[in-house]
MARKOL-275098 format. One record per atom (N, C-alpha, C): residue in one letter; x, y, z. Coordinates in pm, whole numbers, padded with zeros to 5 digits, always signed. Layout:
N
aXYZ ...
// end
This chain:
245
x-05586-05529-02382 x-05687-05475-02471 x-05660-05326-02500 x-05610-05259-02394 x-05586-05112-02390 x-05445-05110-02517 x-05396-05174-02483 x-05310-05207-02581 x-05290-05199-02748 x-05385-05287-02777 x-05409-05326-02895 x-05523-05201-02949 x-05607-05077-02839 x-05674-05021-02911 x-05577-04928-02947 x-05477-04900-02871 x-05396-04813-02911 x-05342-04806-03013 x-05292-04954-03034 x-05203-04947-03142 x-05282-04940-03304 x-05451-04987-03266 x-05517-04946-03379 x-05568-04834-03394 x-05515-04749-03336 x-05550-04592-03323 x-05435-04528-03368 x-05307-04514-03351 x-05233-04495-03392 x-05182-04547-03531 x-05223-04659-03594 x-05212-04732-03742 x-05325-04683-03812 x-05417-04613-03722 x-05543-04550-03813 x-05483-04416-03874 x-05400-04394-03766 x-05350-04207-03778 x-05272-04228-03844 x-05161-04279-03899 x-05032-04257-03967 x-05041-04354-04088 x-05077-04446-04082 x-05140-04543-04234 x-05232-04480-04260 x-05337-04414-04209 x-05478-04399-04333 x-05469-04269-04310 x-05464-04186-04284 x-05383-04030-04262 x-05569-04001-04194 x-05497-03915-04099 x-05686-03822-04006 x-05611-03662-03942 x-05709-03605-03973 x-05699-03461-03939 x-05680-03462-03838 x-05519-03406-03775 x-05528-03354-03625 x-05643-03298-03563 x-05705-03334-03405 x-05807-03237-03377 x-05792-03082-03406 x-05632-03028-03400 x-05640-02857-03384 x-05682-02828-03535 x-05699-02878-03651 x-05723-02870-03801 x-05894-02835-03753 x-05959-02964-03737 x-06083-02942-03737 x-06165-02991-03867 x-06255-03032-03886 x-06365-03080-04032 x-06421-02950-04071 x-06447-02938-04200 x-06576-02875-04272 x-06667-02967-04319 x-06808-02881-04307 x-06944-02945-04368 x-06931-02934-04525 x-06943-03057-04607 x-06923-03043-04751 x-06956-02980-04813 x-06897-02871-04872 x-06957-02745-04980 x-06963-02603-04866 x-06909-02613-04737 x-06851-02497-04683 x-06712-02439-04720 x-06755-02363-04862 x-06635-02303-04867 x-06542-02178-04795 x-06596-02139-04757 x-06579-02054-04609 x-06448-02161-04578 x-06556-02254-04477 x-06468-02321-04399 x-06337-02427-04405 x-06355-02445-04555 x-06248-02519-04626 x-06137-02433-04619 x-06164-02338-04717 x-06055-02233-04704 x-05979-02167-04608 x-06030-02139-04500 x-05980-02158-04364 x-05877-02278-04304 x-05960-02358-04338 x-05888-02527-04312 x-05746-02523-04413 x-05742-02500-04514 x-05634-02513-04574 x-05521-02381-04542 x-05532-02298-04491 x-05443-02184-04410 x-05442-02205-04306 x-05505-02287-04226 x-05453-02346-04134 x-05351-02430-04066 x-05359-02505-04180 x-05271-02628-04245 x-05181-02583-04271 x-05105-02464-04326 x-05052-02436-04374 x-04913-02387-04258 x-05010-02246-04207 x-04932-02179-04082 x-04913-02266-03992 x-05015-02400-03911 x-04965-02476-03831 x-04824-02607-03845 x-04809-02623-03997 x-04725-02752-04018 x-04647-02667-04128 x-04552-02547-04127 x-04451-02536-04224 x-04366-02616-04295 x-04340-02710-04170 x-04250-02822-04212 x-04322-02979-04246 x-04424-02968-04269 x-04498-03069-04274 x-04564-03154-04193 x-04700-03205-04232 x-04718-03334-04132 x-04803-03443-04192 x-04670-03553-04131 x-04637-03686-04187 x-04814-03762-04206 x-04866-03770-04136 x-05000-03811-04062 x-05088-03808-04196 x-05049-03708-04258 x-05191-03661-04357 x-05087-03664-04487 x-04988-03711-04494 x-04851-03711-04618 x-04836-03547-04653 x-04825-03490-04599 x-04802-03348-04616 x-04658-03312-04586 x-04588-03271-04711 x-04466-03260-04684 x-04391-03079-04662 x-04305-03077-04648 x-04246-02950-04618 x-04282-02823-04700 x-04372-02731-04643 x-04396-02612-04728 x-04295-02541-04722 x-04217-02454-04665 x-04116-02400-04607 x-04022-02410-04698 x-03982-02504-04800 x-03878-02505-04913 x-03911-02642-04948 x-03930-02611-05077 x-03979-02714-05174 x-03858-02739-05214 x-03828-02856-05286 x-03728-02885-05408 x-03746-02944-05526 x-03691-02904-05638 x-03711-02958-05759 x-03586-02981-05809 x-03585-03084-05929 x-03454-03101-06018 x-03532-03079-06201 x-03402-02991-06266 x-03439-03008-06375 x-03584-02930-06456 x-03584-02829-06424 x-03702-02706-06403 x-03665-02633-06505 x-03726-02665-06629 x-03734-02545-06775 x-03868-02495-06786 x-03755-02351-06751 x-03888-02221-06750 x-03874-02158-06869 x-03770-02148-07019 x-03836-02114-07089 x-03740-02190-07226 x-03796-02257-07324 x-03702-02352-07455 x-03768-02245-07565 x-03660-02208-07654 x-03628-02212-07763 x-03637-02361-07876 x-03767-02299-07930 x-03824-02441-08036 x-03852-02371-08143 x-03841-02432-08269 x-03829-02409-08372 x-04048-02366-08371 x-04046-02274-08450 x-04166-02221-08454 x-04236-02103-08360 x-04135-02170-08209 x-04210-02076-08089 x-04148-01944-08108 x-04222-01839-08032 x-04154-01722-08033 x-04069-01707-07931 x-04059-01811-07830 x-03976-01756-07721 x-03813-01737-07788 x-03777-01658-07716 x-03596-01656-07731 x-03505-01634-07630 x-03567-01731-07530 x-03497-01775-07437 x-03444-01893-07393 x-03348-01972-07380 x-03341-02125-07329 x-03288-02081-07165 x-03401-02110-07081 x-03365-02123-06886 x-03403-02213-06838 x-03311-02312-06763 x-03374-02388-06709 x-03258-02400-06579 x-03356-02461-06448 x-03252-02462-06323 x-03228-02590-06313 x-03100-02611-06308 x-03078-02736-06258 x-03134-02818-06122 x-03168-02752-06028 x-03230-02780-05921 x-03263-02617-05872 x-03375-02662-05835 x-03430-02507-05778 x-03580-02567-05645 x-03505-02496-05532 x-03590-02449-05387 x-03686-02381-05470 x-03761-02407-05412 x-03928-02298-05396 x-03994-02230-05247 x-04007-02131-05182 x-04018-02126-05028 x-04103-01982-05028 x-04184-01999-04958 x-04300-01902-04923 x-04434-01975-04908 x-04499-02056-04993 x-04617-02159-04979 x-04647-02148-04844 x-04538-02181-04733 x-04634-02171-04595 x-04674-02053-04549 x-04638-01935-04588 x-04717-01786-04559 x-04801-01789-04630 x-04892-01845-04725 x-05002-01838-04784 x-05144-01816-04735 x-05226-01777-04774 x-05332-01772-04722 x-05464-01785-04832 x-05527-01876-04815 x-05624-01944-04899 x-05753-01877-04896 x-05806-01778-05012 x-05877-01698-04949 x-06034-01754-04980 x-06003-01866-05098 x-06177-01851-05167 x-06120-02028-05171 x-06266-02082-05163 x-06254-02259-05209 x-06358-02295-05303 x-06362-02339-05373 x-06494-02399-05475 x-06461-02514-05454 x-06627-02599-05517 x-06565-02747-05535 x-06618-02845-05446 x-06540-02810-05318 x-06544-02918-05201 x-06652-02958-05141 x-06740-03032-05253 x-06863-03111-05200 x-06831-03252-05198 x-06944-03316-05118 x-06913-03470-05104 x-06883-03520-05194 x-06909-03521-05339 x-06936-03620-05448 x-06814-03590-05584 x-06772-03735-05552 x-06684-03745-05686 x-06703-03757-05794 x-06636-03763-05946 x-06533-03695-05942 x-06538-03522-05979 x-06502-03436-05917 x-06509-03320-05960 x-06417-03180-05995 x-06430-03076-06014 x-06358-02961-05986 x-06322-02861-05913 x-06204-02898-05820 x-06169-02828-05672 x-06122-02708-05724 x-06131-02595-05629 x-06046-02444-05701 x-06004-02400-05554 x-05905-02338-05535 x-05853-02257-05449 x-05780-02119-05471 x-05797-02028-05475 x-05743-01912-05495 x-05744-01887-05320 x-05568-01756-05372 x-05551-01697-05212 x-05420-01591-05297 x-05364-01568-05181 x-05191-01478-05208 x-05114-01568-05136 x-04984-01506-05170 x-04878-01555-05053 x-04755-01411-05087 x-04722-01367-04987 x-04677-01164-04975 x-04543-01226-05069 x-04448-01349-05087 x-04298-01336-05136 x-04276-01472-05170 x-04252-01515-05277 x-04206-01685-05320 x-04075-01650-05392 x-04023-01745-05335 x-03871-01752-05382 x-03806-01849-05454 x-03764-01867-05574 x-03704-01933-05648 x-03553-01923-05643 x-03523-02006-05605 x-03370-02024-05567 x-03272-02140-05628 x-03199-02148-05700 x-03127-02268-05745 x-03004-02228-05878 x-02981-02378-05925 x-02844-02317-06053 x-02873-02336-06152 x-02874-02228-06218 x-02950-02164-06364 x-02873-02172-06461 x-02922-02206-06582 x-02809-02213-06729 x-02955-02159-06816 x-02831-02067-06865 x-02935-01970-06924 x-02843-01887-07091 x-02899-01912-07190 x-02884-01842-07316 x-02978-01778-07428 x-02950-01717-07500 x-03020-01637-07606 x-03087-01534-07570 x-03181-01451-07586 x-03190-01304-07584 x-03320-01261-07469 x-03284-01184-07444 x-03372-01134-07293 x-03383-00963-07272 x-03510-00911-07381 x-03546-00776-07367 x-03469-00699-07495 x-03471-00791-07537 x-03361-00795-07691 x-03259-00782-07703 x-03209-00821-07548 x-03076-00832-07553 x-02962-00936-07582 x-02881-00991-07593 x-02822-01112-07588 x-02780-01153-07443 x-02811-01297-07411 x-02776-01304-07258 x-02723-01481-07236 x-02623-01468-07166 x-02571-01583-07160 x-02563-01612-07009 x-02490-01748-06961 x-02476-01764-06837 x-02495-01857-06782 x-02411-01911-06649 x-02462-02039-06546 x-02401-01973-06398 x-02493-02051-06294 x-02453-02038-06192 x-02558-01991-06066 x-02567-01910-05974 x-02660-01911-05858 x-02753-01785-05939 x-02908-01829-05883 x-03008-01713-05882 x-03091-01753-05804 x-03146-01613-05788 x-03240-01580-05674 x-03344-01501-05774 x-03507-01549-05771 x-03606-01518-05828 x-03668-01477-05718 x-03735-01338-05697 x-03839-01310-05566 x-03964-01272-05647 x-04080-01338-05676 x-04189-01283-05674 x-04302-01247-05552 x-04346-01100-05552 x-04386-01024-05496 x-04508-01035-05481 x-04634-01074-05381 x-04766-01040-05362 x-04801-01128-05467 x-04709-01250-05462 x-04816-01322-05587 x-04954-01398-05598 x-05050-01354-05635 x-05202-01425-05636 x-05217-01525-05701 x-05261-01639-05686 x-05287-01737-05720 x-05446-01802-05740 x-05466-01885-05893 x-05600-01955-05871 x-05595-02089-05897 x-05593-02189-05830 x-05553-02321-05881 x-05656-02377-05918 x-05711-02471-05954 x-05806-02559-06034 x-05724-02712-06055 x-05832-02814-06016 x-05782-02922-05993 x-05922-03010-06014 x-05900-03109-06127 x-05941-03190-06128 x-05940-03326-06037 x-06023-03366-05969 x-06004-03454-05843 x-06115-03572-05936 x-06068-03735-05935 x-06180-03863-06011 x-06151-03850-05845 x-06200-03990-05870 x-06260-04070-05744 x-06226-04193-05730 x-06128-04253-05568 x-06046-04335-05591 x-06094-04427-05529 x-06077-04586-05480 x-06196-04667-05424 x-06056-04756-05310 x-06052-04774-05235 x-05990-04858-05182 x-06026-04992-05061 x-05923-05072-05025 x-05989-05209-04975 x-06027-05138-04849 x-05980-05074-04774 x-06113-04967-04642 x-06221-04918-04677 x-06242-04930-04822 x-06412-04885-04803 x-06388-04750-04798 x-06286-04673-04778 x-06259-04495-04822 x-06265-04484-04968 x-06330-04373-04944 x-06305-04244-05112 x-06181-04219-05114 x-06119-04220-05197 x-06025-04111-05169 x-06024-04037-05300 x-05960-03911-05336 x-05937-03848-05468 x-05784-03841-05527 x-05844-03862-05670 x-05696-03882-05753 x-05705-03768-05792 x-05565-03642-05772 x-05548-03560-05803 x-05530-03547-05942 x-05573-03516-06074 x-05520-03601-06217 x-05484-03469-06299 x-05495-03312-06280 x-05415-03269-06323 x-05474-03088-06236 x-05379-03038-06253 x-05346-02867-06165 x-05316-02759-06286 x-05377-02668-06277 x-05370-02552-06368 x-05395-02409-06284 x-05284-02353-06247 x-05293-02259-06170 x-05226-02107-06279 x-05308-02006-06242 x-05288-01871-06279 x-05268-01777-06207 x-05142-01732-06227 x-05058-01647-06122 x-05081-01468-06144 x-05067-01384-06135 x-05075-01250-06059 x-04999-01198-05979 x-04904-01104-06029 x-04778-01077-05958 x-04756-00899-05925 x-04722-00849-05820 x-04688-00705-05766 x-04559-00667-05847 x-04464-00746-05830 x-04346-00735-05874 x-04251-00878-05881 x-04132-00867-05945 x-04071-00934-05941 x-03875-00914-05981 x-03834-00942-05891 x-03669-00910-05858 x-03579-01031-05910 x-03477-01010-05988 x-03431-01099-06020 x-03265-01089-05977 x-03191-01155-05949 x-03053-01198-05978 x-03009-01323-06003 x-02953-01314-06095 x-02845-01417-06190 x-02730-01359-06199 x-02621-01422-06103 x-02520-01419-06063 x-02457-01493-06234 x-02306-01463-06264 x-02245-01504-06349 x-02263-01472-06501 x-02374-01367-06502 x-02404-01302-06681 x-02275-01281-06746 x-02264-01361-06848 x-02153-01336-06974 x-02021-01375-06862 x-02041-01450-06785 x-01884-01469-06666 x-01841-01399-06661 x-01887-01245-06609 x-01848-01094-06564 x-01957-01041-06495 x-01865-00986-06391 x-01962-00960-06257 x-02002-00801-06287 x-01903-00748-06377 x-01998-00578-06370 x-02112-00642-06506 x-02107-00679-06600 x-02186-00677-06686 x-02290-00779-06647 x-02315-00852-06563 x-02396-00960-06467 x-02477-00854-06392 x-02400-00770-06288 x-02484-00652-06235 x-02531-00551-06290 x-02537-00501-06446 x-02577-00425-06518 x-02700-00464-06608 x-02662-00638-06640 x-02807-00678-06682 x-02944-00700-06567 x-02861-00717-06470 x-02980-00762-06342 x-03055-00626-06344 x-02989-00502-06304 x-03033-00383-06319 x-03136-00358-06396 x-03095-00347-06539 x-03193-00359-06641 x-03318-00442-06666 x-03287-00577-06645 x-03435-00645-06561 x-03494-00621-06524 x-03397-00593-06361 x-03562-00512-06237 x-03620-00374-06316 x-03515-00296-06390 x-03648-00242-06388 x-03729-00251-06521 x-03719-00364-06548 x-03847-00352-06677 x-03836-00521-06612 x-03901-00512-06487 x-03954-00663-06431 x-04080-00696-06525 x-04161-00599-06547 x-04304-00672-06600 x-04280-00738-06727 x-04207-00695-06826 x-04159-00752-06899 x-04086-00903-06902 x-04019-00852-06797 x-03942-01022-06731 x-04029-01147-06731 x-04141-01073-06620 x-04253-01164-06615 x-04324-01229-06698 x-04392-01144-06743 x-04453-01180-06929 x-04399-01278-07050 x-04203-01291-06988 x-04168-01352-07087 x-04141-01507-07037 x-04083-01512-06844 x-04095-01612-06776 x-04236-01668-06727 x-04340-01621-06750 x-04446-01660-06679 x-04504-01743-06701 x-04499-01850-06801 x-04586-01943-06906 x-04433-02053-06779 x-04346-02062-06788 x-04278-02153-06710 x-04250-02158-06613 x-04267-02049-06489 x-04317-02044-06386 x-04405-02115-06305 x-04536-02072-06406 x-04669-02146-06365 x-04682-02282-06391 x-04628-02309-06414 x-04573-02445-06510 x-04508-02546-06403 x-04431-02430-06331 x-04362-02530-06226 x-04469-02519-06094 x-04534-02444-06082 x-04602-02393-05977 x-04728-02502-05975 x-04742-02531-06083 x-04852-02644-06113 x-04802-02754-06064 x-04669-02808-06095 x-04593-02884-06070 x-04590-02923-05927 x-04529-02790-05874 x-04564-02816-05736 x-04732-02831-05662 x-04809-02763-05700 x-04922-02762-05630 x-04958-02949-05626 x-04951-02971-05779 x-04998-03119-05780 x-04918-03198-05702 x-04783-03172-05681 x-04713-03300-05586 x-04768-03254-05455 x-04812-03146-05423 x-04822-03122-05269 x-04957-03213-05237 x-05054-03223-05351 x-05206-03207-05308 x-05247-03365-05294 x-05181-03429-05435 x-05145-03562-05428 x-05072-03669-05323 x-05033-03626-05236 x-04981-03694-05155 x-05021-03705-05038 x-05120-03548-05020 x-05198-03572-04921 x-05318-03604-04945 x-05400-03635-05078 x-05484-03686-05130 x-05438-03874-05115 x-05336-03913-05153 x-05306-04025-05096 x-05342-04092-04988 x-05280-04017-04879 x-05270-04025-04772 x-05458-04073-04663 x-05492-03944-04688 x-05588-03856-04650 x-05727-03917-04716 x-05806-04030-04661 x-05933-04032-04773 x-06062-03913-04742 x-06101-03874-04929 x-06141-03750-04917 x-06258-03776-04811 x-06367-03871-04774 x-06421-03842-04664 x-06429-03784-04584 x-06303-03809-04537 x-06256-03792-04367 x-06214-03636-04354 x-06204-03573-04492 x-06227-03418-04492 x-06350-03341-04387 x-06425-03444-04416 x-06575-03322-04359 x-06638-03418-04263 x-06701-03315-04147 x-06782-03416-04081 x-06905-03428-04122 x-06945-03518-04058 x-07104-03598-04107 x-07213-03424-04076 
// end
């Protein structure tokens, strides 16, 4: 018998996903305590945990990431996109404000916080003009944004399953970013390494500009990510079992 409770204790934890005890519940509509709960989560499982489908904060990955197209009409005049690009900082985050998180579905979750350094890392193909300059190129970059603030917003319906759990369908993420600074290198400009290190130069220092012109595809991916992170532990995780009674 000892047996069999075990093993339905353990198929409770890893099939229907439950908050480690060191996590802890919030009372529904403690946003205080939500927000807490989710920086918790964060600093305790960098690398993820399986239990609640929470996967690796510590370095994200993506394939196929266009941060900025050249379209007939738009004003941009840039074509960037990474062929695969890491994302890594998310687990130093800290979740400062929560809205939202009351019992009742379906509604509008918000989380704002910082995180001090996010890093965009991957292989970049990149053409047409940047600060009115002409700019060409493929090959390794490193994106550091600085003290970036974040406000996410998330529409959560309401999902029904054969356990008799709630759970929430994450159905779409719109986050607005806020940045200290931002450092760029793109290795391989014009396939010359002094004129590669002369445009990087010129970048950093008219970063705000940089920003302003990458930032619409940034956030874009950042959405990207927030929703795969939230969704899976929304999967996992029925929203119930968030809060205690």
């Amino acid at each position: 018998m000892k047996v069999i409770l075990f093993i339905f204790c353990l198929w409770r934890a890893v099939v229907m996903g439950q908050l480690p005890p060191e996590i802890g519940k919030c009372k529904a509509g403690d946003s205080i305590c939500v927000a807490e709960m989710f920086t918790r989560i964060m600093r305790l499982y960098p690398k993820g945990l399986a239990s609640i489908g929470l996967g690796a904060l510590d370095s994200i990955s993506f394939e196929n990431v266009i941060v900025s197209r050249i379209e007939p009409g738009d004003p941009a005049t840039l074509d960037l996109r990474f062929h695969n690009l890491t994302v890594s900082g998310f687990a130093d985050a800290t979740v400062a404000e929560s809205k939202g998180f009351d019992a009742e579905l379906p509604r509008v979750l918000e989380l704002s916080g910082w995180t001090p350094l996010l890093k965009l890392d991957g292989f970049y193909e990149m053409h047409g003009s940047l600060l009115t300059l002409p700019i060409q190129g493929k090959g390794h970059a490193l994106v550091e944004i600085k003290e970036c603030r974040f406000r996410c917003k998330m529409r959560a319906l309401e999902k029904l399953r054969g356990d008799d759990k709630r759970y929430a369908e994450i159905a779409k993420v719109k986050c607005l970013l806020d940045v200290q600074g931002v450092h760029l290198n793109f290795e391989n400009l014009f396939n010359n390494p002094e004129l590669s290190d002369a445009m990087n130069e010129v970048a950093n220092a008219k970063w705000l500009d940089i920003w302003h012109t990458l930032r619409k595809g940034i956030t874009s991916a950042v959405d990207e990510l927030v929703q795969s992170v939230l969704k899976r532990v929304a999967d996992k995780l029925p929203y119930d079992d968030i809060y205690r009674d």
